[in-house]
C-alpha positions as a Python dict, from the first residue, in 0.01 Angstrom:
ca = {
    (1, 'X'): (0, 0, 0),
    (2, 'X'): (-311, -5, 236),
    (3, 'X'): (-168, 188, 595),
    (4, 'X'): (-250, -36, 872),
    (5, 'X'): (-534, 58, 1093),
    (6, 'X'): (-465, 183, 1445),
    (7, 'X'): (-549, -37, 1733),
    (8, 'X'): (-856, 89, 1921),
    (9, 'X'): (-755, 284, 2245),
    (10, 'X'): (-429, 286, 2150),
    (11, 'X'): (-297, 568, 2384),
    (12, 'X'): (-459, 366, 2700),
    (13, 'X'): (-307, 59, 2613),
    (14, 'X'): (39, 194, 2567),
    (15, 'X'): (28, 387, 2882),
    (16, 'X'): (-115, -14, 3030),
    (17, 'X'): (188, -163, 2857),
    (18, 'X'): (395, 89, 3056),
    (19, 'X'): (268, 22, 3398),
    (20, 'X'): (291, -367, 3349),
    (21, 'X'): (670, -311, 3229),
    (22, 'X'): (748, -103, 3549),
    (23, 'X'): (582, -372, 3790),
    (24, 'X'): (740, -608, 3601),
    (25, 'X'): (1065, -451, 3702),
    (26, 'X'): (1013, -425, 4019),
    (27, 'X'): (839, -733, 4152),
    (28, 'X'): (1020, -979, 3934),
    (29, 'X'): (1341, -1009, 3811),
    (30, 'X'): (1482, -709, 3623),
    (31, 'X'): (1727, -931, 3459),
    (32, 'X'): (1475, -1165, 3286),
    (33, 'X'): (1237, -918, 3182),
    (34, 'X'): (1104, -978, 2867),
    (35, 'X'): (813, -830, 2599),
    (36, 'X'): (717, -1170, 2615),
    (37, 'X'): (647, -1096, 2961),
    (38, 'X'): (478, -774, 2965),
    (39, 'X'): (232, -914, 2656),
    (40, 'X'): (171, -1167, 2851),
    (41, 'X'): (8, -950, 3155),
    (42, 'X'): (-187, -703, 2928),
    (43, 'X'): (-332, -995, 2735),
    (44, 'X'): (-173, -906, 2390),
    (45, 'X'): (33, -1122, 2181),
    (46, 'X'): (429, -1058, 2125),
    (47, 'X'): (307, -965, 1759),
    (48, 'X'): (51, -723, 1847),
    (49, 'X'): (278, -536, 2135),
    (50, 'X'): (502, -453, 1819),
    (51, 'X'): (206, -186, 1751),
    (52, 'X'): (317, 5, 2072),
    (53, 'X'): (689, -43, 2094),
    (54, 'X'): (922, -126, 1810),
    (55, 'X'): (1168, -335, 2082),
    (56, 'X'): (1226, -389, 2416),
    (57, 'X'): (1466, -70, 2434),
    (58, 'X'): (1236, 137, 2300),
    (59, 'X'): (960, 0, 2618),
    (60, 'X'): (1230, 87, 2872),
    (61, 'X'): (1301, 443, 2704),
    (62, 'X'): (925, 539, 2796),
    (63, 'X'): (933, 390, 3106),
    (64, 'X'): (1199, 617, 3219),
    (65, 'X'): (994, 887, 3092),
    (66, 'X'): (734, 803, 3244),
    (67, 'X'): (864, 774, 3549),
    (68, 'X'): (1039, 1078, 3533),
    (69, 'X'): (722, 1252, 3472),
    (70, 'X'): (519, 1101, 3753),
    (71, 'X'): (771, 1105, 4070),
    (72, 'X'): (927, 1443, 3992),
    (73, 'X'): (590, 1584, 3940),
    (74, 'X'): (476, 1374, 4256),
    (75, 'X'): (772, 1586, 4442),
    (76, 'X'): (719, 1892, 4277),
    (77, 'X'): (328, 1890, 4379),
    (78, 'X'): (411, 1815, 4733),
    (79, 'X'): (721, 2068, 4733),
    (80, 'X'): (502, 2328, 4658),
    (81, 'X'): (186, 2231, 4886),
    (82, 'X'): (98, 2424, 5193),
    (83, 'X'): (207, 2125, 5417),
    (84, 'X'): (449, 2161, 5657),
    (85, 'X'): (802, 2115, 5591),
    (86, 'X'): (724, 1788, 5752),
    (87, 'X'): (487, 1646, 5621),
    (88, 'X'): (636, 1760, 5306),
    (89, 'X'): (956, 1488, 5360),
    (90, 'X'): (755, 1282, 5524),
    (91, 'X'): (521, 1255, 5176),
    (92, 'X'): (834, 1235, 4985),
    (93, 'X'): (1038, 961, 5156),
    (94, 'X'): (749, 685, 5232),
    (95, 'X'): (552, 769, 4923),
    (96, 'X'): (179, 697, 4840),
    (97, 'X'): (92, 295, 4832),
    (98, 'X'): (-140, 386, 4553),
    (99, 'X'): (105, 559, 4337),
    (100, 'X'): (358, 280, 4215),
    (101, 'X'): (639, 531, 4081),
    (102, 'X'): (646, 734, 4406),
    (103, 'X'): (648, 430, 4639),
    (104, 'X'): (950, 255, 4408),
    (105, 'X'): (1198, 560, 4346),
    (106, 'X'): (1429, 285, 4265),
    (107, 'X'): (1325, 178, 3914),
    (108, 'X'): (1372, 595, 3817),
    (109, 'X'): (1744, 542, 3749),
    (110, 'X'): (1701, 198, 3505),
    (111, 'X'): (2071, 148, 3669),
    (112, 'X'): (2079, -210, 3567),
    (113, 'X'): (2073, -95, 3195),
    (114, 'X'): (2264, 234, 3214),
    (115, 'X'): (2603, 48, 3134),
    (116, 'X'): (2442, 15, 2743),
    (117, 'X'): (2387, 361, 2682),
    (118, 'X'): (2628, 682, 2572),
    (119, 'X'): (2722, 919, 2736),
    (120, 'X'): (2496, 1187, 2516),
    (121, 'X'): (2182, 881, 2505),
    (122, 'X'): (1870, 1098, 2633),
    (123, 'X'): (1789, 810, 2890),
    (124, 'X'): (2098, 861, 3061),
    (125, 'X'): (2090, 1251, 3029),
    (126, 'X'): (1721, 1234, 3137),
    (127, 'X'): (1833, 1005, 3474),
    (128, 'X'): (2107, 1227, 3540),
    (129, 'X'): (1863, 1604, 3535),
    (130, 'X'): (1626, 1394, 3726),
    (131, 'X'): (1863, 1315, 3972),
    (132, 'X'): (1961, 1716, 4019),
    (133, 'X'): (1590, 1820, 3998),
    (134, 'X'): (1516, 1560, 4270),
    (135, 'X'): (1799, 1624, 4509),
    (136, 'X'): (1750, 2021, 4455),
    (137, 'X'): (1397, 1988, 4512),
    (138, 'X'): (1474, 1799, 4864),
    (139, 'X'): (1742, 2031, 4936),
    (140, 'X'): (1488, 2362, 4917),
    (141, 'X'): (1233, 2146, 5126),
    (142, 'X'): (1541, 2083, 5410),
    (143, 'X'): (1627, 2504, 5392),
    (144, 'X'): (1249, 2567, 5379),
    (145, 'X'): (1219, 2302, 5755),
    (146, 'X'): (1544, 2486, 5895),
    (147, 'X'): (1436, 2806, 5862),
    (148, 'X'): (1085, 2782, 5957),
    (149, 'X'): (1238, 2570, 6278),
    (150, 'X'): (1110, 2250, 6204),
    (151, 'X'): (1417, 2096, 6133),
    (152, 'X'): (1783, 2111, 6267),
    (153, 'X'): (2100, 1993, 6171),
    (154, 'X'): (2486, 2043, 6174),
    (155, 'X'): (2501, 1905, 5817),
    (156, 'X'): (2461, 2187, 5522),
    (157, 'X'): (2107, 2109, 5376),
    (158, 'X'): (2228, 1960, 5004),
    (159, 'X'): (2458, 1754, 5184),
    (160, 'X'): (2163, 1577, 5327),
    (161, 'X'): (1987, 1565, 5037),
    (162, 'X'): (2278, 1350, 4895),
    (163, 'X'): (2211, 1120, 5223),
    (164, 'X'): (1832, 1109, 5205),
    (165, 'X'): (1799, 1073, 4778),
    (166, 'X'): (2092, 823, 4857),
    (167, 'X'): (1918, 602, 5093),
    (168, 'X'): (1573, 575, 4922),
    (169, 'X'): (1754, 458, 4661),
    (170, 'X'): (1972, 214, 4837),
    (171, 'X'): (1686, 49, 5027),
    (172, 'X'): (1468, 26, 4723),
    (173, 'X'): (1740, -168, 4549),
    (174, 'X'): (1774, -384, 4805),
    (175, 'X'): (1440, -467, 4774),
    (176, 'X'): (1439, -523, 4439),
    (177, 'X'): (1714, -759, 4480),
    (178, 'X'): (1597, -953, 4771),
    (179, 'X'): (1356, -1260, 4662),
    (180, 'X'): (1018, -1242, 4686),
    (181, 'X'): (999, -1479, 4963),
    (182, 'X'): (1166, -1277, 5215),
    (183, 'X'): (982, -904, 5357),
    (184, 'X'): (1052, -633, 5183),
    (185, 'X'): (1230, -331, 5427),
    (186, 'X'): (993, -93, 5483),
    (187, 'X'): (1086, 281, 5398),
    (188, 'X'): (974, 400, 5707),
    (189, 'X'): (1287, 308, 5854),
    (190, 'X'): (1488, 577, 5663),
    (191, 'X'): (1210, 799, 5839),
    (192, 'X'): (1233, 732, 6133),
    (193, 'X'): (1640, 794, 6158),
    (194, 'X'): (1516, 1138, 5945),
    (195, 'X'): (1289, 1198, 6257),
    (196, 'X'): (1567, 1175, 6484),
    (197, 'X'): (1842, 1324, 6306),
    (198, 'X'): (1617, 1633, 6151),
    (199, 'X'): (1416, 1688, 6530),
    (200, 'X'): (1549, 1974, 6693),
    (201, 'X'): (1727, 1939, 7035),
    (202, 'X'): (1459, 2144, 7243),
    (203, 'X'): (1252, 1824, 7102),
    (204, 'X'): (1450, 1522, 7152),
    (205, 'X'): (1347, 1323, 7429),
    (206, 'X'): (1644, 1340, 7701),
    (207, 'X'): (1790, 956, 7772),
    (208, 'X'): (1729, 845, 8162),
    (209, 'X'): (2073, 846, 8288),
    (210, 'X'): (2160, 526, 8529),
}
C-alpha cells in the first residue's frame, strides 16, 4: 500500500494550526472550541487537519507544549538578562503585545480541561513543573530585587511569588471569561499594586496629612 505523501510545509502549518488553536482559546469561547474551528481559520478542511493532529486532544496536548516552551523560555530569557530587577518583573507581569503566550499566561494551565486527565497524564505533569519552574524563576528575580535594594518587603520572597503567579493568572481568567463586548482588565493593574507594595519606604511618596 502506496504511503501517503506529506503535505508541503508541513512543520509551518502545524506550528500555524497551533497558534490559531491558542487564539482560539483565548478570544472565543474555550468551551466551544472545535477542529472545525481552528480548520476553519487556517483555511484547511476538517479532513485535511487530520494530517497534523489525530483529534482534538491530541491539538490541545501541543498547545500546552507549546506554550510551555515559549513563556517559560520568555521568563527564563528575561530572568537571566542584564535588566534590572525591575524591569525584569516588570517584563514578566505585563508581557510583550507581540508575543501571544507571554501576554495570555492564562491559557498555560489548559485548567478548563485538566479535570479529564490522570494524575500521571504528561499534560498535567507538564502544567504542574511549569508552574514550579515559573514561580521559582519569579521567586530568584524577587531575592535578586531585595538584595540589590530595589525591592522591599515584609513578605518572604516565594510567598510573593505565590501572590504575583497567582494574580496573573486570576486576571487573565477573568478575561477570558468576560464577553467580548466588555474591556478586557489590563495587567498593568497587578503592576502597579507590585510598584507600591515592592517600592522601598525611603521611596514611597509620604501622604499630605490634613
Amino acid at each position: 500500500m502506496a504511503r501517503k505523501k506529506i503535505p508541503e510545509n508541513y512543520e509551518k502549518m502545524r506550528q500555524g494550526i497551533i497558534t490559531a488553536a491558542i487564539e482560539l482559546m483565548v478570544k472565543g469561547s474555550i468551551t466551544d472550541f472545535s477542529l472545525t474551528d481552528v480548520a476553519e481559520k487556517v483555511g484547511l478542511s476538517k479532513a485535511a487537519l487530520y494530517w497534523y493532529f489525530p483529534n482534538k486532544n491530541a491539538l490541545i496536548d501541543q498547545v500546552v507544549q507549546n506554550i510551555y516552551d515559549t513563556y517559560i523560555g520568555y521568563i527564563e530569557k528575561i530572568s537571566s538578562s542584564d535588566l534590572s530587577s525591575y524591569e525584569k518583573l516588570r517584563l514578566i507581569v505585563l508581557g510583550e503585545e507581540d508575543t501571544l503566550q507571554a501576554a495570555l499566561m492564562c491559557v498555560f494551565p489548559i485548567k478548563f480541561y485538566l479535570d479529564s486527565y490522570s494524575e500521571s497524564h504528561a499534560v498535567k505533569t507538564l502544567v504542574k513543573n511549569g508552574y514550579e519552574r515559573y514561580n521559582s524563576l519569579i521567586t530568584a528575580l524577587l531575592e535578586e530585587g531585595l538584595h540589590s535594594g530595589e525591592f522591599h518587603s515584609d513578605l518572604p520572597a516565594g510567598e510573593l511569588s505565590k501572590f504575583i503567579t497567582g494574580a496573573i493568572d486570576g486576571l487573565a481568567f477573568q478575561n477570558l471569561l468576560v464577553s467580548s463586548e466588555k474591556p478586557v482588565v489590563s495587567r498593568a493593574i497587578i503592576f502597579s499594586v507590585l510598584d507600591q507594595l515592592l517600592k522601598p519606604p525611603s521611596t514611597r511618596k509620604e501622604e499630605p496629612n490634613d
